[in-house]
C-alpha positions in Angstrom: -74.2 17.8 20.4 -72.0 14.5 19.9 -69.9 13.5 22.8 -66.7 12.3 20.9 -66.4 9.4 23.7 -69.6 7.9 22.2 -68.5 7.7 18.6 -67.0 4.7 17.3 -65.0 5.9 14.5 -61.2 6.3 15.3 -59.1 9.3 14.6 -57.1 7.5 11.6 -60.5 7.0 9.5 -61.4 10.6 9.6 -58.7 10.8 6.8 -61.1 11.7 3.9 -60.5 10.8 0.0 -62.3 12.6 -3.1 -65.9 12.7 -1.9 -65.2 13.2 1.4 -65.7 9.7 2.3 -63.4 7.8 4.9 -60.3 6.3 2.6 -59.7 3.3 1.6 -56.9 1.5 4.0 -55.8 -1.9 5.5 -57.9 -2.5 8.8 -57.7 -5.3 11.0 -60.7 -8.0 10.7 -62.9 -8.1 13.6 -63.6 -11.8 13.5 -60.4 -13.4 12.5 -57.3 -9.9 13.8 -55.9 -10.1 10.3 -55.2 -6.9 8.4 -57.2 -6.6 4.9 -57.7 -4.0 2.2 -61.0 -2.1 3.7 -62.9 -0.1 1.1 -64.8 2.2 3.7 -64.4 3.0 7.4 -67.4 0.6 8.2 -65.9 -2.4 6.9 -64.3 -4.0 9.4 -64.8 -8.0 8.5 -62.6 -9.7 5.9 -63.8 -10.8 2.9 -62.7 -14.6 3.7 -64.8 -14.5 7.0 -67.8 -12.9 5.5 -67.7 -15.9 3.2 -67.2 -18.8 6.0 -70.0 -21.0 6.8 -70.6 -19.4 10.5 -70.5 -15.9 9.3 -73.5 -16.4 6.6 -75.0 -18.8 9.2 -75.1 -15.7 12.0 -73.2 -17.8 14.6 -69.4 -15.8 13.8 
């Protein structure tokens, strides 16, 4: 049995669309704190800082 303490997913992305998959929403970016349109409840980094040179480098 899970131990809701040890899951990561919060309580607002248990909101499920069509396929029972986490809806779409505006998150906050883990790298930069800006909100952005996520498309899933595991993405949680921008588009603009996947693309920077640190991110693709591995040294975000």
């Amino acid at each position: 049995m899970t131990d809701l303490a040890d899951t990561q997913i919060e309580a607002t992305d248990l909101v499920l669309g069509a396929d029972n998959v986490p809806a779409a929403k505006e998150r906050q970016c883990l790298k930069c704190r800006e909100e952005f349109p996520s498309e899933w409840a595991g993405e949680r980094i921008c588009k603009r800082c996947k693309s920077s040179g640190s991110w693709r480098n591995g040294s975000a």
